[in-house]
VEXZAVEX-20238 format. One record per atom (N, C-alpha, C, O): residue in one letter; x, y, z. Coordinates in steps of 0.1 Angstrom, whole numbers, plus 5000, padded with zeros to 4 digits. Layout:
N
aXYZ ...
This chain:
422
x192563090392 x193463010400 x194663090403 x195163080415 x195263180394 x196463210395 x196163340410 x197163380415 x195063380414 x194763400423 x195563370437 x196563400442 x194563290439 x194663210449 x196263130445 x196663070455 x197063110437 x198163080435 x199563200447 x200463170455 x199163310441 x199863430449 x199063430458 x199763470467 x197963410462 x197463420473 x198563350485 x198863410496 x199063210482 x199763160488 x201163140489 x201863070496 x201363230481 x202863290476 x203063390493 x203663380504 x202363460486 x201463570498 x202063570510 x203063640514 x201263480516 x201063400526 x202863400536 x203263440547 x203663350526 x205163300531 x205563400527 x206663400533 x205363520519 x206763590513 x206463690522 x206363670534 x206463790517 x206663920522 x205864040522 x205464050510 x205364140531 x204364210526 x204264270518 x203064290513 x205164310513 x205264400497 x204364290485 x203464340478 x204564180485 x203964100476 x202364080479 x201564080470 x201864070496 x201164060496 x200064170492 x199064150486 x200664270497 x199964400493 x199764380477 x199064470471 x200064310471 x199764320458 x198564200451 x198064180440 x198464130466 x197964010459 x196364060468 x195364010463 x196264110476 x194964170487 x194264260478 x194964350474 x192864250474 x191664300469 x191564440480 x192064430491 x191064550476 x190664650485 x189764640497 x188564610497 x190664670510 x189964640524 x188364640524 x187664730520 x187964540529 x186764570528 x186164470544 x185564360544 x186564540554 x186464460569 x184964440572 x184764360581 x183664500565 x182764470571 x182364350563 x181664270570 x182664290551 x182364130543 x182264080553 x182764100564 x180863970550 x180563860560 x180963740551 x180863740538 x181363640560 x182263510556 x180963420548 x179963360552 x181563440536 x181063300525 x180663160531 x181663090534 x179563100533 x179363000539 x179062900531 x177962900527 x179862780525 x179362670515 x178662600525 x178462620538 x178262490516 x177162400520 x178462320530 x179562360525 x178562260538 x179562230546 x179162060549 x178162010554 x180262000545 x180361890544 x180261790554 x180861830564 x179861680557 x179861600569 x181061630579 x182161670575 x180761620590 x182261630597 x182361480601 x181461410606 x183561440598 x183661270602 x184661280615 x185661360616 x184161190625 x185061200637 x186361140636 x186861050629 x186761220645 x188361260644 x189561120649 x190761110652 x188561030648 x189560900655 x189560780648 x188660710643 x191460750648 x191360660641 x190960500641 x191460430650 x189860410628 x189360370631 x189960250622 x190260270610 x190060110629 x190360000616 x190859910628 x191159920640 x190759790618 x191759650622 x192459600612 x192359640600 x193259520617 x193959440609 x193359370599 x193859370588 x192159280601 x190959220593 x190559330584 x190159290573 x190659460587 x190159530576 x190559570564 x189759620556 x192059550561 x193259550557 x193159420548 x194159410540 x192659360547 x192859230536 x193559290523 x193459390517 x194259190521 x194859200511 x194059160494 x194759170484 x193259140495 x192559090485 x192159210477 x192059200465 x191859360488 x191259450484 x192059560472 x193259600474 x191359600464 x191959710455 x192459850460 x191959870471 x193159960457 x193660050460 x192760140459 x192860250465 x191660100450 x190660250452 x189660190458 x188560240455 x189660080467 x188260010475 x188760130491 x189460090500 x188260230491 x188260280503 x186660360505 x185860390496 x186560370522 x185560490519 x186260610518 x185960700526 x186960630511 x187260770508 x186460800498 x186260710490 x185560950494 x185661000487 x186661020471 x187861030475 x186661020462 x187761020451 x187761140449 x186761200452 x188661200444 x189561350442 x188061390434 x187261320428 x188061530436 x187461600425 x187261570412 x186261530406 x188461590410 x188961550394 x189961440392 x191161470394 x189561310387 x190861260384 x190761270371 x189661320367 x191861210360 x192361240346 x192661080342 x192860980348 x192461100329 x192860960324 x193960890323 x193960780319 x195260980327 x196660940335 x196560920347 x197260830351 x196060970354 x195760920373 x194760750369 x195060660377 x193760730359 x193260620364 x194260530357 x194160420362 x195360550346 x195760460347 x197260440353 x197860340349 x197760510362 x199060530370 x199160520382 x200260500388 x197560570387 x197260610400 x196260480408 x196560420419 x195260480402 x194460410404 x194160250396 x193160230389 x195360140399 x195560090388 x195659930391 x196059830384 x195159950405 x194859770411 x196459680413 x196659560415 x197359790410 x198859700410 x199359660429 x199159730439 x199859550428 x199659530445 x201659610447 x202559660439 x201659590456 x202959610464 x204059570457 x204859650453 x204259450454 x204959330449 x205259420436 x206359450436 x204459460424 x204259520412 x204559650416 x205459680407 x204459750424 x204659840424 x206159900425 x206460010420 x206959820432 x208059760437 x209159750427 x210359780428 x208359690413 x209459630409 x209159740392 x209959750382 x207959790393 x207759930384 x208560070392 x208560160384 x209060090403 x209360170409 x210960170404 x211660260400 x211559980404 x212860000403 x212960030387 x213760110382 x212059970382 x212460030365 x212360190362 x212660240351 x211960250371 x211360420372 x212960440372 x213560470361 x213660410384 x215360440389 x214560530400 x214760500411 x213860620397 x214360780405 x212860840408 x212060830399 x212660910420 x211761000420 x212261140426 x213061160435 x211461230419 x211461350425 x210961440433 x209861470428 x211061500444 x210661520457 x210161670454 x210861700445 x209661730457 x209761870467 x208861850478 x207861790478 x209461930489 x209161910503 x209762070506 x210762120502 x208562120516 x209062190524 x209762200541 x209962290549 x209862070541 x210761990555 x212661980551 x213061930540 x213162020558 x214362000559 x214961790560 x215861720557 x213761780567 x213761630574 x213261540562 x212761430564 x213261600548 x212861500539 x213761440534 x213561320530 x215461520534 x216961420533 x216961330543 x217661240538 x216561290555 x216561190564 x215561090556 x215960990552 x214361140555 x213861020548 x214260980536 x213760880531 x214861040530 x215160970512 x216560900515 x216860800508 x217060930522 x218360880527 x217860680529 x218260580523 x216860730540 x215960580548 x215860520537 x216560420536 x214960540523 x213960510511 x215560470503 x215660350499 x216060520502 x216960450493 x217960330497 x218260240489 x218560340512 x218460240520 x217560100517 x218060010511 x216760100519 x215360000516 x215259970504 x214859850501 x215460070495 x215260040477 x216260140472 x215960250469 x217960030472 x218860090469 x218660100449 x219060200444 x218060020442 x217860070429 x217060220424 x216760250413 x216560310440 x215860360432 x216260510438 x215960550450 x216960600427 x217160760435 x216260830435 x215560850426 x216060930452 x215561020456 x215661170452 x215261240461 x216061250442 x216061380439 x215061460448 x213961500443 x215461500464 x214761600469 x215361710473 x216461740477 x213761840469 x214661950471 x213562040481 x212262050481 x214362090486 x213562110505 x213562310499 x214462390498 x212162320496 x211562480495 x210862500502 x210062410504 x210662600507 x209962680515 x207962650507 x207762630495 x207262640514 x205562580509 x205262710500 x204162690495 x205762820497 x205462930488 x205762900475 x205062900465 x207062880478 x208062870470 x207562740456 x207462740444 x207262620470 x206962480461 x205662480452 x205362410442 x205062580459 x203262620450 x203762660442 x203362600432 x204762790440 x204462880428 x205162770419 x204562710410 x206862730422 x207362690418 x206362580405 x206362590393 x205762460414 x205262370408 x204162420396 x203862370385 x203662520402 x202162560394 x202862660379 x202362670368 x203662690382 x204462760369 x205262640357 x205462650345 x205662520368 x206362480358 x205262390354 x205462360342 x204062320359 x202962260352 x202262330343 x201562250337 x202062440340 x201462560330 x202262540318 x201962530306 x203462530326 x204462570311 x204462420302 x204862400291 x204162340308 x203762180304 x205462100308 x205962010301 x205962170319 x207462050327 x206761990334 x205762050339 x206861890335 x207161750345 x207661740353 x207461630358 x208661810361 x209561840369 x209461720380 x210061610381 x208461800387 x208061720398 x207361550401 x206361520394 x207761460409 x206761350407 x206261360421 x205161300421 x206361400430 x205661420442 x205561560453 x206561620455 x204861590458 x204761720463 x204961690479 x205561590480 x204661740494 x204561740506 x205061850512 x206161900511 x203861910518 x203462020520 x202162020527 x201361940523 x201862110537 x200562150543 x199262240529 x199562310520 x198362210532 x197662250524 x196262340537 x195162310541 x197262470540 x196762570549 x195562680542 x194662700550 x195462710535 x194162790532 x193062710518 x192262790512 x193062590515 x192262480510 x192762480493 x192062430484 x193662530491 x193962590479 x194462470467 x194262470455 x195062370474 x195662270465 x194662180469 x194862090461 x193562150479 x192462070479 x191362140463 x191062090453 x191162240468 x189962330456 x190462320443 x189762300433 x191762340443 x192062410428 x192762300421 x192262260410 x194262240429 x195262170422 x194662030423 x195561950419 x193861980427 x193261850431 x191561870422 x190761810415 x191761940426 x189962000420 x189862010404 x188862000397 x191162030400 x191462070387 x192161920380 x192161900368 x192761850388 x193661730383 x195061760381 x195961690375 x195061830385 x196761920388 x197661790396 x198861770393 x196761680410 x197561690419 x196461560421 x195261560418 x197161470425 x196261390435 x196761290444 x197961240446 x195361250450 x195961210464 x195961040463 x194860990463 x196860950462 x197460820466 x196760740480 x197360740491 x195860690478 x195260630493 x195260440490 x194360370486 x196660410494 x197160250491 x196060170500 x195860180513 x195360090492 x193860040502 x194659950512 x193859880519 x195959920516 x196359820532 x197359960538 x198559950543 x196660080537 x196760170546 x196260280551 x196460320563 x195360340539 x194260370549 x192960340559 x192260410565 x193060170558 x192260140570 x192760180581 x192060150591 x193760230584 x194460280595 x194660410597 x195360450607 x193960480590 x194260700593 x192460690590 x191660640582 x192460790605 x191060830605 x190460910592 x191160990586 x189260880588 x188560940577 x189061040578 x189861070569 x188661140589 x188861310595 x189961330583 x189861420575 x191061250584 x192261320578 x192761270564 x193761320558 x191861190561 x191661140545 x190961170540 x190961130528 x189861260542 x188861310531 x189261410522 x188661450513 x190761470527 x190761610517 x192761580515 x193561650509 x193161450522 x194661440522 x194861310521 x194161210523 x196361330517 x197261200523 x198261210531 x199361220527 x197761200546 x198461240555 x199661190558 x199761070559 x200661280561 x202061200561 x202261200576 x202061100582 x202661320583 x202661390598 x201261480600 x200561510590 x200961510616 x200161600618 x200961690627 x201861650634 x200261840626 x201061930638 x200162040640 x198962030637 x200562150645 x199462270645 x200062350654 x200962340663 x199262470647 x199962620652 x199762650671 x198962720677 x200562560677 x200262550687 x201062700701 x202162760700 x200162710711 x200962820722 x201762710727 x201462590729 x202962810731 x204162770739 x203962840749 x203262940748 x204662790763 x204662840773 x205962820782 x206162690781 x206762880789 x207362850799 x207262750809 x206762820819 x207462630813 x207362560821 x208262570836 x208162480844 x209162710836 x209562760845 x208862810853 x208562770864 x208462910846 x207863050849 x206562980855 x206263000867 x205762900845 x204362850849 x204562700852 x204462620842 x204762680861 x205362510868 x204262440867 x204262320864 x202762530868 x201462460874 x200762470859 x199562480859 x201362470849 x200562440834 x200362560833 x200362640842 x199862590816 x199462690809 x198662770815 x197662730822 x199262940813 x198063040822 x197263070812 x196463160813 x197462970794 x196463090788 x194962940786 x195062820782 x193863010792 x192662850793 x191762900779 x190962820775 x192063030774 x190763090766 x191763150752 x192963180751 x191163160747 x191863260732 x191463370739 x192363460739 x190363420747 x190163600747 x190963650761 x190963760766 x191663510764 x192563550777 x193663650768 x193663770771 x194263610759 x195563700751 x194863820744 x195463860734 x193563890748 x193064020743 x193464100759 x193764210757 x193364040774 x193364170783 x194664240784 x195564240775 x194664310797 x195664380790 x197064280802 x197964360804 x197164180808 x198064130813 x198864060801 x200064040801 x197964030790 x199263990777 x199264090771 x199364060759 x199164220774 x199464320761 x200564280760 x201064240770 x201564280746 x202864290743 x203364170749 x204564200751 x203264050753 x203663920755 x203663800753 x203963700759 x202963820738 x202563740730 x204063710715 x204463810708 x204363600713 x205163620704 x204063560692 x203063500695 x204363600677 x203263500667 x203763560654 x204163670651 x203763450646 x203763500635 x202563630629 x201463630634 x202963720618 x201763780620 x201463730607 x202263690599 x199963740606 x199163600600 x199163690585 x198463630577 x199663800581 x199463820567 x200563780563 x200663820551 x201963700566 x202763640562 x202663490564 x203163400557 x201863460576 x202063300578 x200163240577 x199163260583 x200563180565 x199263100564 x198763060581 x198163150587 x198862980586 x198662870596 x197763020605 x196663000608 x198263090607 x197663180617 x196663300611 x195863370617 x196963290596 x195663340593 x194263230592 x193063260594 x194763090588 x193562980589 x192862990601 x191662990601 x193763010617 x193062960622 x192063060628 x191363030637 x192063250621 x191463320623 x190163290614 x188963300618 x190363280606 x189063250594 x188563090600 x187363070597 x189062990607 x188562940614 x187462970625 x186362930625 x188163060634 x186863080643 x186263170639 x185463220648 x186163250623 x184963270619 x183963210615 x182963260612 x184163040613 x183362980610 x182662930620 x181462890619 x183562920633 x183062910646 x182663010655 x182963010667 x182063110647 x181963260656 x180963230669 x180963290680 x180263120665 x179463150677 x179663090688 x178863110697 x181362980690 x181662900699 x182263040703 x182363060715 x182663120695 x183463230696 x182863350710 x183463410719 x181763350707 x180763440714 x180463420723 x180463510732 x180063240727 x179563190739 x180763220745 x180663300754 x182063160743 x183163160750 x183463290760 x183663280773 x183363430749 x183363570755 x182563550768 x183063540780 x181263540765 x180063540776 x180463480790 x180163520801 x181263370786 x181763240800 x182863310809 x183163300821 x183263400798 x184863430803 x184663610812 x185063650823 x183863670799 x183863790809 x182563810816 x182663900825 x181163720814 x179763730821 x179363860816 x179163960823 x179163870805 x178563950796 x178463950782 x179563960777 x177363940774 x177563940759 x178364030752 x178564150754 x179063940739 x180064050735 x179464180726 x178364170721 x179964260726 x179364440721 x180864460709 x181964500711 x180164400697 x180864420683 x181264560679 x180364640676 x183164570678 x183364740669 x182464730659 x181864630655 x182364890654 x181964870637 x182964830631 x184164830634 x182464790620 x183864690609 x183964550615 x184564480607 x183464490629 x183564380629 x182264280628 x181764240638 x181864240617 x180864130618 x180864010625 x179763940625 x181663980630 x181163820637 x182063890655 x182763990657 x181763800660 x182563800672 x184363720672 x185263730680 x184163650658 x185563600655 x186263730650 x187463740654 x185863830644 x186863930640 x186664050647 x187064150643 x185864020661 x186464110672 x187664030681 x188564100687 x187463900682 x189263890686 x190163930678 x191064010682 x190163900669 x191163930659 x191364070659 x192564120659 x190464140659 x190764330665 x191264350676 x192264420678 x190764270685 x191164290697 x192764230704 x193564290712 x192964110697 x194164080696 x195264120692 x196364100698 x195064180678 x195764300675 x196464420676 x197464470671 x195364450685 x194964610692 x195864580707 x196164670715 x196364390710 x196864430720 x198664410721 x199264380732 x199364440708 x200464460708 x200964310708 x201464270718 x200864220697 x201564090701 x202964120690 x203064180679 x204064050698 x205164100690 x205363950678 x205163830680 x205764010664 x205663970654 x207263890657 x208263950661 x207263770654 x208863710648 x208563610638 x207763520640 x209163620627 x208963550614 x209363360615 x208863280607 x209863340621 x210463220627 x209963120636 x210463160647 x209062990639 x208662920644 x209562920654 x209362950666 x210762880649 x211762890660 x212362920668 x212762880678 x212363060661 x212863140670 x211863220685 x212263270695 x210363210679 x209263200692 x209863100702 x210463100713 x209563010693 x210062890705 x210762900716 x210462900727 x212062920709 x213762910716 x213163070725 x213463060737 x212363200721 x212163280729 x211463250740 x211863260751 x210263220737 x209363180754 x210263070760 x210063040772 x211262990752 x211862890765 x212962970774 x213062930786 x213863090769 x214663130778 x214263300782 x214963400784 x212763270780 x211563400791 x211963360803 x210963300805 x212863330816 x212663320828 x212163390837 x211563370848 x212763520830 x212463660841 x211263710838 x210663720848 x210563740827 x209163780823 x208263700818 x208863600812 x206863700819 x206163600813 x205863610797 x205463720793 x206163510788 x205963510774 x205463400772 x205763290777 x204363410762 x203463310755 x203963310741 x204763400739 x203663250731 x203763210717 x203163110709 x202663000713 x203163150699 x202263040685 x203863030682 x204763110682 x203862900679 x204962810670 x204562750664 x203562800661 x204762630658 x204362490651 x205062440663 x205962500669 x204262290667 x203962190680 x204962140674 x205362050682 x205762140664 x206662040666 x208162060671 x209161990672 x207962250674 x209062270683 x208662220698 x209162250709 x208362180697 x208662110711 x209462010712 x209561960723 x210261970700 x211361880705 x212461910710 x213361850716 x212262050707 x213862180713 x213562110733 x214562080740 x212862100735 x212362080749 x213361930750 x213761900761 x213761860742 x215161770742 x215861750740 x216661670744 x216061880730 x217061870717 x218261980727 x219461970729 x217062090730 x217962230736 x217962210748 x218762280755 x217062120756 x217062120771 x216462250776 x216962310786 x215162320767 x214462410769 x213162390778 x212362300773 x212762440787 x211562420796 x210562500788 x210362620789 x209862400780 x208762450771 x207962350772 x208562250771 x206462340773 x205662300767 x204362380758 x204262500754 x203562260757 x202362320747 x201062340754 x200962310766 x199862420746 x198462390755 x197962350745 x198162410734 x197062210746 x196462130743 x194962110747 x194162030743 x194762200756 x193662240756 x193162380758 x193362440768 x192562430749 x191862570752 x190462570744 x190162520733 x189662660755 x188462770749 x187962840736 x188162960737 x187262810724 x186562690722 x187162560719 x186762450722 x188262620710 x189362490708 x190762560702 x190962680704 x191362480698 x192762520701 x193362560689 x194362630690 x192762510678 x192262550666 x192562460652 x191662380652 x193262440643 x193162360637 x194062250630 x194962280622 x194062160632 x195462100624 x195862140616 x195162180606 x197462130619 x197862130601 x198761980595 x199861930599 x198161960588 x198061830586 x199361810568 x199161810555 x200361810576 x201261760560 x200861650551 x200561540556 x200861670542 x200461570534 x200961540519 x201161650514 x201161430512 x201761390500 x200461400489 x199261380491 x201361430477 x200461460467 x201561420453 x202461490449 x201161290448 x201361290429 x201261360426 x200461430432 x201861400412 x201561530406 x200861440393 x200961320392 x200261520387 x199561440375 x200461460364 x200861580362 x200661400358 x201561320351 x202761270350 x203261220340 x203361290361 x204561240365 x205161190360 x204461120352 x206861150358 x207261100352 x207860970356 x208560910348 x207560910370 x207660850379 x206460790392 x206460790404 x205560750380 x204160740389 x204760630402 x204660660414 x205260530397 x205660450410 x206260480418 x206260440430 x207060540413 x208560540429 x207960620432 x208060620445 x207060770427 x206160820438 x205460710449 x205760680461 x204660690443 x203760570450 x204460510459 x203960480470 x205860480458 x205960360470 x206760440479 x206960380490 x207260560479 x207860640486 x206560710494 x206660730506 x205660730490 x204360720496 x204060640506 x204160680518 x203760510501 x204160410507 x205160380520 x204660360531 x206460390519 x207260450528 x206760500540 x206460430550 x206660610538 x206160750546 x204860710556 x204860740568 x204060670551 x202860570555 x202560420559 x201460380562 x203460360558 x203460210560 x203560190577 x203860280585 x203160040582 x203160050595 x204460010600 x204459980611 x205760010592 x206659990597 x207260100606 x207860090616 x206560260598 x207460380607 x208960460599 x209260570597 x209460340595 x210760420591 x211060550585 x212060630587 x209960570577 x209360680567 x209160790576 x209560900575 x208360750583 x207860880595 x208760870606 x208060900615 x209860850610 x210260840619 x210860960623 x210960980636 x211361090612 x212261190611 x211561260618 x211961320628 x210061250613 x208661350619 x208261300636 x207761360645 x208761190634 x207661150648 x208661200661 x209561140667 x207961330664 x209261410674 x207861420683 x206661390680 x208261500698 x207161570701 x206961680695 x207761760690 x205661690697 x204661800691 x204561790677 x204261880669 x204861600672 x204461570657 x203561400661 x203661310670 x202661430649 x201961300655 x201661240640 x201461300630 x201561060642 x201361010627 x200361030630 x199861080641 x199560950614 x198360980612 x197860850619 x196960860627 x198360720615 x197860620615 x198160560631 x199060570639 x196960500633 x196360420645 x197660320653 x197860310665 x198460280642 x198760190648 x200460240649 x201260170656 x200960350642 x202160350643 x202460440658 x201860540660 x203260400667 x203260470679 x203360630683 x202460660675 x203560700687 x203560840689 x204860880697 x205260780703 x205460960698 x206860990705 x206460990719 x205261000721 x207060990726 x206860910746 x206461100742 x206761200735 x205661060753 x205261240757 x204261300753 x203461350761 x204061300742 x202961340731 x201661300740 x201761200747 x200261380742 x199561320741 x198561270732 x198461350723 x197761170730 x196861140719 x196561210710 x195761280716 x196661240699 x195861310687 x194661370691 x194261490693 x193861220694 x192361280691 x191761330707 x190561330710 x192861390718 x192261410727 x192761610727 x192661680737 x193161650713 x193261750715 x191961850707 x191661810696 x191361940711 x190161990708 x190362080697 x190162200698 x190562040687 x190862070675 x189262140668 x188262100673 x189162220660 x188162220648 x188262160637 x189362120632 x187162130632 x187462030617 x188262140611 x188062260614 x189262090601 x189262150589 x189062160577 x189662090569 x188062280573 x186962270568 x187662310550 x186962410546 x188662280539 x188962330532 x188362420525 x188962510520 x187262400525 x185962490515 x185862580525 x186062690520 x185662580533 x185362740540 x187162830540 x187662930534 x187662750547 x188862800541 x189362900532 x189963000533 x188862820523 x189462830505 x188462990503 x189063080497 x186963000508 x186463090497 x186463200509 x186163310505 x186663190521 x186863300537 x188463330534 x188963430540 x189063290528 x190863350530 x190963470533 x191263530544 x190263530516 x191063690513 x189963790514 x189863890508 x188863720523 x188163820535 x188763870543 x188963990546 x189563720551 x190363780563 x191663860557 x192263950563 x191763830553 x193463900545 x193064080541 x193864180540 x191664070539 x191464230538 x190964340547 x190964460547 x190364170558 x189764250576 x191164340578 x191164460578 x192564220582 x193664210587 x194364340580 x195264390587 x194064410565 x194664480562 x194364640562 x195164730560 x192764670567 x191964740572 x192664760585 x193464860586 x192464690595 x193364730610 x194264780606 x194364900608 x195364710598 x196864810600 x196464900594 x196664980604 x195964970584 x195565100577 x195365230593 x194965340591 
């Protein structure tokens, strides 16, 4: 575990660390293929009638965690309705947060508002930070934490901290009849977003010039690409080990785009890690900052610039009065959510006021999600509205995400990626 622990350390910190946590290059590995799980369609599905109240908290079709523990069945999974949870939350007083959102003080602010008996202790770390953080002080046998929220980008707290009983996932049965399966089989989704291209909406009045991923290989984007570079930012290394899983949407694509089959370097096994060579190879400039991509391709006027951000800068487009949008659709797809999500810690010392701050965050009232619900952030649930602008969730051409391929393809790609720079 403690692996894959720095593995995600990794990920956010810095390359010096990473170099320490990367196995010897080895770019010709072909990607570990598990048995691959149902893919459940991506829309969400329920009524109001489905929602009865009669029903228990673990009457869902969800799948149940890996591992639960005999404190999760009796804290977690425990048939107490709202009413009870409520009033075990106020005898708690207090829960404890970590969040790697700045926007989690807006909501504890809301939560305590609502349930002034009961204090919020949140503390806003960086998703490296909150892994190592939490997984160190659970070893050492602290309690610290009563809830987690955080993306779970390379399947790691699905496999390991869930898989192990480290962590589990809260699915209140009068709310997930409302969040599509797609995003409850491996979460508890709070917001959705994804490592989305920005573009100038000056410069390109008539919509996005990029329709393909192998468009950002020729040479009209050499060097015009802003992105995180993906051995510091999970999200952009996922969504490369993603289209290795989809190499061959990968391949057809090439074929449509240039009318010829693609002709693989040596060292690259699939046609997914000849983009990734090739993309490489074509000078995309590195900025460590979502934001600061952002805020760059919006005041590109004079030259053309593209970028990967997180979709949910797109609210700078109100906020800064920046001419930016997103593409929402591309060649094979656009790639993968990333899907924030809440997680109990197991054994908490505050199982309820977790739970209803949960609760919160997910209810059809909104108030909980309201900080998130920006453009280029979307709830999970059917029925809570979407920010004016946004389009639909399920009309953007996403790939599943597959945690298990994920989880055991990571630090393949992490050793392809460190092969090229060599």
């Amino acid at each position: 575990m403690l692996k894959k622990i720095l593995l995600a350390t990794c990920f956010v910190g810095s390359m010096f660390l990473l170099g320490s946590c990367g196995s010897e290059a080895s770019p010709a590995l072909q990607p570990q293929v598990p048995t691959p799980p149902p893919v459940p369609t991506p829309t969400p599905v329920a009524s109001s009638e489905q929602a009865g109240e009669d029903q228990s908290e673990t009457e869902t079709s969800v799948e149940a965690a890996p591992r639960s523990t005999p404190w999760a069945q009796e804290n977690i999974n425990n048939y107490l309705s709202y009413e009870e949870i409520v009033t075990r939350a106020t005898a708690e007083g207090r829960v404890v947060w970590y969040s790697n959102s700045s926007r989690s003080r807006d909501v504890a602010e809301a939560f305590m508002a609502r349930y002034p008996g009961i204090e919020v202790e949140v503390f806003d770390i960086s998703s490296g930070e909150l892994v190592e953080r939490f997984y160190r002080e659970y070893n050492a046998g602290i309690r610290a934490a009563d809830l987690l929220h955080l993306a779970d980008g390379d399947g790691t707290l699905y496999m390991e901290f869930i898989g192990q009983g480290m962590l589990h996932l809260y699915h209140p049965y009068d709310i997930v009849p409302f969040i599509s399966p797609a995003f409850l089989a491996t979460h508890m989704p709070m917001f959705i977003e994804y490592n989305a291209l920005f573009y100038n909406t000056d410069y390109f009045p008539d919509g996005s010039p990029i329709t393909s991923w192998w468009d950002l290989t020729t040479p009209e984007w050499e060097s015009r690409v802003f992105t995180r570079h993906p051995l510091e930012h999970i999200g952009t290394a996922a969504t490369f080990v993603a289209m290795v899983q989809n190499t061959d949407e990968m391949a057809a694509d090439y074929e449509r785009i240039f009318g010829r089959a693609i002709e693989l370097s040596p060292g690259s096994p699939t046609a997914a890690h000849e983009f990734v060579r090739r993309f490489m190879a074509n000078d995309p400039i590195f900025i460590s900052s979502s934001g600061e991509i952002v805020r760059s391709v919006g005041r590109a006027t004079e030259e053309r610039f593209v970028g990967f951000g997180s979709s949910g800068g797109l609210r700078f487009s109100e906020s800064e009065d920046l001419p930016i949008n997103i593409v929402t659709q591309k060649t094979p797809a656009v790639g993968i959510p990333a899907i924030s999500s809440l997680y109990i810690t197991n054994e908490a010392n505050n199982p309820n006021a977790a739970k209803l701050l949960v609760r919160f965050m997910t209810d059809e009232i909104g108030e909980g999600f309201e900080p998130f619900g920006t453009l280029g952030g979307w709830p999970p649930r059917a029925d809570v509205p979407m920010h004016e602008g946004n389009v639909p969730i399920d009309s953007i051409n996403f790939w599943y995400q597959d945690k298990e391929f994920l989880y055991f393809n990571a630090l393949q790609m992490i050793d392809f990626l460190l092969a090229l720079s060599n």
